[in-house]
VEXLUM-868018 format. One record per atom (N, C-alpha, C): residue in one letter; x, y, z. Coordinates in steps of 0.2 Angstrom, whole numbers, padded with zeros to 4 digits, always signed. Layout:
REM residues N
AXYZ;...
REM end
This chain:
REM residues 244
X-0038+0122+0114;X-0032+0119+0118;X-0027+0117+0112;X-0021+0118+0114;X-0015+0117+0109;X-0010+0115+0114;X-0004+0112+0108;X+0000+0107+0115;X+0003+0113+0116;X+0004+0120+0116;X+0007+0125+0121;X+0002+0127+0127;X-0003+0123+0127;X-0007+0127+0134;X-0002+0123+0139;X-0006+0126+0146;X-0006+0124+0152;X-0010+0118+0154;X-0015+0119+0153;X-0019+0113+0154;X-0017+0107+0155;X-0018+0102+0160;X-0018+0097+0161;X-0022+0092+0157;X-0018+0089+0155;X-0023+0082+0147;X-0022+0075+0152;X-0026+0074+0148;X-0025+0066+0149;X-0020+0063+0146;X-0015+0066+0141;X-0011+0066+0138;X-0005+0067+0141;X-0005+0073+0145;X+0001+0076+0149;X+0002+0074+0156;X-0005+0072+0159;X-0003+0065+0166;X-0001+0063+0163;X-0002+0058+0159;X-0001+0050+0159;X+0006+0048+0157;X+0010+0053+0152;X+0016+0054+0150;X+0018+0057+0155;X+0018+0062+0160;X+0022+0066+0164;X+0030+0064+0165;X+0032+0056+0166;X+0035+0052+0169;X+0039+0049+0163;X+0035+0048+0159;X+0038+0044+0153;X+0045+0046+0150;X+0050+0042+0150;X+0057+0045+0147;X+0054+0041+0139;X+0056+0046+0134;X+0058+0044+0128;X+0063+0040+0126;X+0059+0033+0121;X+0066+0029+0119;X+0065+0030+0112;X+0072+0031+0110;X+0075+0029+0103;X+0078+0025+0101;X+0076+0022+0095;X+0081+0015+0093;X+0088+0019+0094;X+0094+0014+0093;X+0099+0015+0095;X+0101+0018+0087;X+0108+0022+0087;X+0106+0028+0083;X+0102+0031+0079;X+0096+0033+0079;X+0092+0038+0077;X+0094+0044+0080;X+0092+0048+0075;X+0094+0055+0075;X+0085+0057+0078;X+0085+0061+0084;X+0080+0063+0087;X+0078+0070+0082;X+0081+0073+0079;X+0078+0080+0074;X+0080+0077+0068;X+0076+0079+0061;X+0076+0077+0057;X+0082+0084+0053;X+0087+0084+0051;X+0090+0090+0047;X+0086+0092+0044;X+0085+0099+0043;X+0081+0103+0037;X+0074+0103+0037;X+0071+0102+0042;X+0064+0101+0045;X+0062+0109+0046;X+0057+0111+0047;X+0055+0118+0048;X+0052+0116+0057;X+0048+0120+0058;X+0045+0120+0066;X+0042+0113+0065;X+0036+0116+0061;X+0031+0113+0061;X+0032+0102+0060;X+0034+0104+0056;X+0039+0097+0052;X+0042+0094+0057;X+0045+0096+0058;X+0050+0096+0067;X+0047+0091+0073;X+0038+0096+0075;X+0033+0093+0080;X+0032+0087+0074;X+0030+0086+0069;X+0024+0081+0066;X+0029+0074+0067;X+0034+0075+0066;X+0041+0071+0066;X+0042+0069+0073;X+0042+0071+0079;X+0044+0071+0086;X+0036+0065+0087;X+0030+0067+0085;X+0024+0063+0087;X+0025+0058+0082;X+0029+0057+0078;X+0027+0053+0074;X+0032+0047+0078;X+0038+0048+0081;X+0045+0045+0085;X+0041+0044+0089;X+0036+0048+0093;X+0034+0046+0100;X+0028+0039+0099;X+0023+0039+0096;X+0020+0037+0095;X+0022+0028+0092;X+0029+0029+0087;X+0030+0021+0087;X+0035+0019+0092;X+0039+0025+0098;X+0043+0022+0104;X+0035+0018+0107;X+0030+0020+0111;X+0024+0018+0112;X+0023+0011+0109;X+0021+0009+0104;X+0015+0005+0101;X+0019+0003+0094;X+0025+0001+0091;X+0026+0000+0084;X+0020-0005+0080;X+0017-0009+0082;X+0010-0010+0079;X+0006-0007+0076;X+0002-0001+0082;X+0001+0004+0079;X+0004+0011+0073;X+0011+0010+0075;X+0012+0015+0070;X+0014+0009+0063;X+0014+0003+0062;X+0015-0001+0057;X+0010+0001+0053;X+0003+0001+0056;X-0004+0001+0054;X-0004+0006+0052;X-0001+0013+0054;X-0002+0021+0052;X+0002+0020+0047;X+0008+0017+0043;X+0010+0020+0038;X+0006+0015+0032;X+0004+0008+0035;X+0000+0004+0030;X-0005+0011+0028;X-0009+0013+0032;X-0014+0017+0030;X-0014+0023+0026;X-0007+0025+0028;X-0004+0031+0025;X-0002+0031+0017;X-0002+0025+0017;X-0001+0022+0008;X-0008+0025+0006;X-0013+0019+0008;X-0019+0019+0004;X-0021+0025+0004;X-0020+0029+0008;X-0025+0034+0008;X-0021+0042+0004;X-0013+0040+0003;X-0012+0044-0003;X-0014+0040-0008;X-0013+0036-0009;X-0016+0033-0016;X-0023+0035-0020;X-0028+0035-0013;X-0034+0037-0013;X-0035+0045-0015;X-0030+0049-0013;X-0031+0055-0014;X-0028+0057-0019;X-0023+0054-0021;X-0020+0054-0028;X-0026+0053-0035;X-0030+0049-0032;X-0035+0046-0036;X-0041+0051-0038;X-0043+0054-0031;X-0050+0059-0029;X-0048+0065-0032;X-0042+0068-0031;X-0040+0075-0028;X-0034+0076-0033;X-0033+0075-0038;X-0024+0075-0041;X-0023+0081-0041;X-0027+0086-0041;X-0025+0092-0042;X-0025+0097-0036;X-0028+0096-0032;X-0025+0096-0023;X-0018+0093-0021;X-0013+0098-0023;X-0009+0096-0018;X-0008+0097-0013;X-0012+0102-0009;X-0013+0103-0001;X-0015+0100+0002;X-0022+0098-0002;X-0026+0092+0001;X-0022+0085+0000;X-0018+0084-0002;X-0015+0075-0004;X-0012+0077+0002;X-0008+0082+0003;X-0003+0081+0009;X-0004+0079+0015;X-0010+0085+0018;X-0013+0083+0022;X-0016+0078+0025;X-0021+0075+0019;X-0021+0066+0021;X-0016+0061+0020;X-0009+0064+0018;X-0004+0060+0020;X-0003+0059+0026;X-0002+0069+0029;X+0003+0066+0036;X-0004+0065+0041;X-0010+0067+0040;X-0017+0066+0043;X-0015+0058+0045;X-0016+0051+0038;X-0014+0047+0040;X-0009+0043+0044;X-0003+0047+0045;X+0003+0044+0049;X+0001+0046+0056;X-0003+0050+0057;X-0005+0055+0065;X-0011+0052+0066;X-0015+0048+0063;X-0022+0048+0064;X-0023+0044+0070;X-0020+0041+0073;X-0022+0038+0079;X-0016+0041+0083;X-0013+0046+0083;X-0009+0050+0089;X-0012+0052+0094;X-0020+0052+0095;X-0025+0054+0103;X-0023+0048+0105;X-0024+0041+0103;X-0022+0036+0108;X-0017+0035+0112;X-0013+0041+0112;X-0007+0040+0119;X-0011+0044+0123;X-0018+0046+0123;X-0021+0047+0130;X-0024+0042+0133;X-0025+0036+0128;X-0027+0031+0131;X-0025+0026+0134;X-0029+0025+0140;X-0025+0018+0146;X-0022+0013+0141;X-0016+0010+0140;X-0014+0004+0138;X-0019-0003+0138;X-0023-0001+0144;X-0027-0008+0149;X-0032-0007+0143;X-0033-0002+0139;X-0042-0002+0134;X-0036-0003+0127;X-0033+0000+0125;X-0028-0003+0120;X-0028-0009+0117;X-0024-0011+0122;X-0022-0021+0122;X-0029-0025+0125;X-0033-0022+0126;X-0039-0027+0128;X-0041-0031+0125;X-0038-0038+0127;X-0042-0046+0123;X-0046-0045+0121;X-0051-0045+0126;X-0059-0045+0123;X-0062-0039+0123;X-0069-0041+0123;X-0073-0034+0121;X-0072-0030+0127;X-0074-0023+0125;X-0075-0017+0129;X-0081-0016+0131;X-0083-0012+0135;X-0089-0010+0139;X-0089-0007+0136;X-0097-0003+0140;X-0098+0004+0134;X-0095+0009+0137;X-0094+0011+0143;X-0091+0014+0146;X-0081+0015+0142;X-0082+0009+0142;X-0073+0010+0139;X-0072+0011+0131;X-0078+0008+0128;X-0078+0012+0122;X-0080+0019+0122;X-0084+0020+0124;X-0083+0028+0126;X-0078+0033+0127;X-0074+0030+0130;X-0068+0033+0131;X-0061+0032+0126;X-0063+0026+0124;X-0057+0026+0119;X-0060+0029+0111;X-0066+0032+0111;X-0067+0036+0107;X-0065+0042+0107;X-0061+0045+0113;X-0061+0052+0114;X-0053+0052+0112;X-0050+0047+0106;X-0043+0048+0103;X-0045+0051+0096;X-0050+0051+0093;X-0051+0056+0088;X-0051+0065+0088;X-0056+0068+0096;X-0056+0073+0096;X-0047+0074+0100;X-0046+0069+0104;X-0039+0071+0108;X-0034+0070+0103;X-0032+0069+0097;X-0030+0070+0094;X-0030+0076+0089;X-0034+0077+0086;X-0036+0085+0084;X-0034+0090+0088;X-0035+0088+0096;X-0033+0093+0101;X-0025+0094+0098;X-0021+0089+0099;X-0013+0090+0098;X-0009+0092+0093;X-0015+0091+0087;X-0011+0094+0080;X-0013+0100+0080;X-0020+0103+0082;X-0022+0110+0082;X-0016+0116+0082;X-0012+0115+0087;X-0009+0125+0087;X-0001+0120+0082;X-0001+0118+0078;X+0005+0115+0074;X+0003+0118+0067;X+0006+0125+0065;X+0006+0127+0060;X+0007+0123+0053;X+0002+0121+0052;X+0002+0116+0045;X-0003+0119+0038;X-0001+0119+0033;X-0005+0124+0026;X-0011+0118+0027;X-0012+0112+0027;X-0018+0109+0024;X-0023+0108+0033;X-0030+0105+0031;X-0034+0105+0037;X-0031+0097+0040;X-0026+0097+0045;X-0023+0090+0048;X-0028+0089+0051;X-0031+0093+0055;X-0032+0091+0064;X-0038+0092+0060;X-0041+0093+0056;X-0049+0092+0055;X-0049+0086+0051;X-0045+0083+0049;X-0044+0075+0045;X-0044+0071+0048;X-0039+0072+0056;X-0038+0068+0060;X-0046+0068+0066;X-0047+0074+0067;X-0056+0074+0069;X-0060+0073+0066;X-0063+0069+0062;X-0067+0069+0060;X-0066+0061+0055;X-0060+0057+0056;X-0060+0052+0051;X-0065+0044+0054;X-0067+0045+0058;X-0071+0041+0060;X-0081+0043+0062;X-0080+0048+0057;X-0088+0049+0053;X-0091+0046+0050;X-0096+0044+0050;X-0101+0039+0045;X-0105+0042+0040;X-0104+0040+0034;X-0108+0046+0029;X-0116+0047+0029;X-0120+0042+0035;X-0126+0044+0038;X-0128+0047+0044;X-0123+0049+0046;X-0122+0052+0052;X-0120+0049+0059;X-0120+0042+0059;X-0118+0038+0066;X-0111+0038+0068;X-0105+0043+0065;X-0101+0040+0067;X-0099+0046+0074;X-0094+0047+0073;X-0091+0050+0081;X-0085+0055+0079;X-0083+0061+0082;X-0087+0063+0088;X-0094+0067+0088;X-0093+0069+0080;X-0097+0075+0081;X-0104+0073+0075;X-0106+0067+0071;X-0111+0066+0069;X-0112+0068+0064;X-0105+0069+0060;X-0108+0073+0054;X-0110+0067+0048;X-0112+0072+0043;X-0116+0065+0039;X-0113+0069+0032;X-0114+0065+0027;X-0114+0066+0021;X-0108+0073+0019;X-0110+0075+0015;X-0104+0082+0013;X-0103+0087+0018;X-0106+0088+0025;X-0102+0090+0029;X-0096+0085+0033;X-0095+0081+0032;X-0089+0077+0032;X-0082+0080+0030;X-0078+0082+0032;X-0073+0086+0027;X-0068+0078+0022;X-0068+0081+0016;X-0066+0076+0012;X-0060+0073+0015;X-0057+0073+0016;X-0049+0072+0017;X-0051+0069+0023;X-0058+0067+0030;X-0057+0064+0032;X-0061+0057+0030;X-0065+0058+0025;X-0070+0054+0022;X-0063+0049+0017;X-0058+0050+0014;X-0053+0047+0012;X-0051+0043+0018;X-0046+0046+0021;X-0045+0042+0028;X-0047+0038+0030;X-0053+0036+0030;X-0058+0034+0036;X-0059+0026+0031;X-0060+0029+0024;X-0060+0019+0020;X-0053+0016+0020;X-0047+0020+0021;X-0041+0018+0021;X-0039+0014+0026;X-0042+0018+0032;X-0042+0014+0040;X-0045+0009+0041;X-0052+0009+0036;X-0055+0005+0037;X-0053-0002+0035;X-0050-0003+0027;X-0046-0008+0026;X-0041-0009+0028;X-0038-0007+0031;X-0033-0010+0036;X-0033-0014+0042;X-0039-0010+0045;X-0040-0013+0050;X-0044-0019+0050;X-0048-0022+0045;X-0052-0029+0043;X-0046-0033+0039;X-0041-0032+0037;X-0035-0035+0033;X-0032-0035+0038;X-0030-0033+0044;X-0024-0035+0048;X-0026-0041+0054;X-0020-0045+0054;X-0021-0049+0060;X-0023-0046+0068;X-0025-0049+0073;X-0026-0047+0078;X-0024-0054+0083;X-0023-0052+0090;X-0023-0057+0093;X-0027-0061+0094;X-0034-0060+0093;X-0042-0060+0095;X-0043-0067+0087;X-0041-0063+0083;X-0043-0065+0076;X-0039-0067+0070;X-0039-0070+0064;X-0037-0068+0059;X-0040-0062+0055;X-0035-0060+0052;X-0035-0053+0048;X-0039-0057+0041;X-0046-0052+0038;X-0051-0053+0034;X-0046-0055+0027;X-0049-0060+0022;X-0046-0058+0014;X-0046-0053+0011;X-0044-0048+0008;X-0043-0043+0004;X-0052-0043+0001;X-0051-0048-0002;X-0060-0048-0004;X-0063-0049-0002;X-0065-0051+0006;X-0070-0051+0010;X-0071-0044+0015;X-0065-0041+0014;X-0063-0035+0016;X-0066-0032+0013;X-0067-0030+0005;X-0069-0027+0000;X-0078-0026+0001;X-0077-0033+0001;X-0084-0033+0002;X-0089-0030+0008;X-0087-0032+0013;X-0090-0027+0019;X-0087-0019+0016;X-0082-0019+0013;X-0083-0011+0011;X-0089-0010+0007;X-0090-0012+0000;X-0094-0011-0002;X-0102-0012+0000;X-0104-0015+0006;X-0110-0015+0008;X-0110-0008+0013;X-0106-0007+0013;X-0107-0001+0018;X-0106+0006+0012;X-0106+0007+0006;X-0106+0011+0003;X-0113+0015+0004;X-0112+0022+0006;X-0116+0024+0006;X-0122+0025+0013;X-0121+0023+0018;X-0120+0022+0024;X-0114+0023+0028;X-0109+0017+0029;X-0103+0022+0033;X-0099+0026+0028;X-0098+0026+0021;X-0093+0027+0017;X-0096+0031+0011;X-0093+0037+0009;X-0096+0040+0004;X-0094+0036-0002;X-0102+0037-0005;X-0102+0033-0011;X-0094+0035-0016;X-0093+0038-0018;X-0089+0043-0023;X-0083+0040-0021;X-0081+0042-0015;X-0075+0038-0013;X-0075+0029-0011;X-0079+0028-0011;X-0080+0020-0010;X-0078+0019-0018;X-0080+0020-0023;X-0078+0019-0029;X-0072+0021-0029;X-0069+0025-0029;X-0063+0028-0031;X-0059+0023-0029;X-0059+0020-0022;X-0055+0016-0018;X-0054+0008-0020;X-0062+0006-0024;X-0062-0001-0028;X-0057+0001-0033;X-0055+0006-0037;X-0053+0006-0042;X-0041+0007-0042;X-0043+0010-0037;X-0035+0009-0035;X-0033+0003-0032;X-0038-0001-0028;X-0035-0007-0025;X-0031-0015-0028;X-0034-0016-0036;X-0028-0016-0039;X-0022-0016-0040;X-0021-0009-0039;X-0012-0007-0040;X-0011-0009-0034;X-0015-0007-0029;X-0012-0010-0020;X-0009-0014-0018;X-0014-0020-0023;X-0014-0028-0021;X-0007-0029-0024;X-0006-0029-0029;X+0000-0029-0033;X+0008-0028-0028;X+0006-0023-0024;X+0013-0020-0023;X+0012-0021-0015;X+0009-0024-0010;X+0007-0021-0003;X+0009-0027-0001;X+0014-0030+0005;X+0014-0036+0005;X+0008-0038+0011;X+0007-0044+0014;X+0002-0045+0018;X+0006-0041+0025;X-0001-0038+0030;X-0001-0036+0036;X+0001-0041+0042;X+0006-0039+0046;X+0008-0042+0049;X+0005-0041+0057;X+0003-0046+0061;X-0001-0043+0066;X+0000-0038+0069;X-0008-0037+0070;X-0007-0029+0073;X-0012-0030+0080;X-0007-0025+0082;X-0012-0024+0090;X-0018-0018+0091;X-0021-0016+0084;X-0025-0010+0084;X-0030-0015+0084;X-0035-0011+0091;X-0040-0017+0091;X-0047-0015+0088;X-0053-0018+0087;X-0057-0017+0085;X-0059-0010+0081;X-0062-0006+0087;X-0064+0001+0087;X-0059+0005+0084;X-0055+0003+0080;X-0050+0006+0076;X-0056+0006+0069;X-0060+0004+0070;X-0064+0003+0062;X-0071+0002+0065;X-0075+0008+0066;X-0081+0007+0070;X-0088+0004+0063;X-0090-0001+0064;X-0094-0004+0059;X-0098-0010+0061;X-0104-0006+0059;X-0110-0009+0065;X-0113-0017+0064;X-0107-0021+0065;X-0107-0027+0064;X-0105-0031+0069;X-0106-0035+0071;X-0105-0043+0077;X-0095-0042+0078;X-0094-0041+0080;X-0085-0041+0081;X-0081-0049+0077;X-0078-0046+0074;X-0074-0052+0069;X-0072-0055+0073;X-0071-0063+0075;X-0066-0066+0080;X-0063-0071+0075;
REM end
């Protein structure tokens, strides 16, 4: 499925109605853009009219995880690019999800975390027919993998993980334990770290878990504190007691 089908999504109900807003002068096409550039830019507009939190958190991510790729990959520049714009779209499936599971105070059910799990494949769905040189929609499918196999959708474990979502996946993950919520305060950089490195190896490839201590750093240096975000939990699946 590609966003030319017909098909009814859960994406194309729930917007059916929605008018697009623009801050007041923005330019809705970007001059000098190609097709492709053109959609990535339009999801990227839609997605912060929606949720400016979560697109806040999308470009925090988007740092770390060029940084990361810069660090992993310098000689892939198809690859860097990809987990560039991978990271500004990686949560674009969550405009199929209900608002009420989004902003949800407290915990979720299983049944609703089930369903807000289906923003990683429903996003791959979206980027798919969008003529792009690097693997997007598989970066974005697959960034919430576990490097032992328990992550989602599809179980992959170890080097069948596509790299570029194994990058992604520790970028989101420090973002997501670093930012405020309304539930909690957002983790210290160091105690952040630290739950990363306990998970080395388990949800995070070892290789890239190092890669990611050694840029963090230059991060810290330059990145100022995260200001609350409304990306809740399951933005960072880690099979831990829920931070409050």
């Amino acid at each position: 499925m590609t966003l030319l089908s017909s098909r009814v999504t859960p994406f194309h109900s729930r917007n059916a109605g929605r008018r697009t807003v623009v801050e007041p002068g923005a330019e809705w096409l970007t001059p000098g853009l190609d097709s492709a550039s053109l959609m990535l830019d339009a999801l990227t507009r839609v997605m912060t009219s929606r949720d400016s939190a979560t697109a806040a958190h999308a470009r925090r991510v988007q740092r770390y995880a060029s940084a990361l790729a810069q660090e992993m990959c310098a000689a892939d520049a198809m690859l860097i690019e990809a987990v560039r714009t991978a990271a500004l779209l990686h949560d674009i499936g969550k405009l199929a999800i209900p608002d009420r599971l989004l902003h949800k105070p407290g915990p979720l059910t299983r049944e609703e975390y089930e369903q807000v799990k289906l923003h990683a494949a429903i996003g791959a769905d979206m980027l798919e027919g969008i003529d792009f040189a690097g693997p997007l929609a598989v970066i974005v499918r697959h960034h919430h993998e576990n490097w032992d196999g328990t992550g989602y959708p599809d179980g992959l474990a170890g080097d069948r993980i596509p790299f570029g979502a194994r990058l992604l996946a520790i970028a989101d993950c420090y973002d997501a334990l670093t930012s405020e919520r309304p539930y909690r305060k957002g983790l210290s950089q160091d105690r952040a770290l630290n739950m990363i490195v306990e998970r080395r190896g388990t949800s995070f490839d070892p290789a890239v878990t190092d890669g990611f201590l050694r840029i963090v750093p230059g991060l810290r240096a330059t990145t100022p504190p995260p200001s609350q975000d409304l990306v809740p939990s399951y933005a960072f699946h880690l099979r831990t007691p829920r931070l409050l």
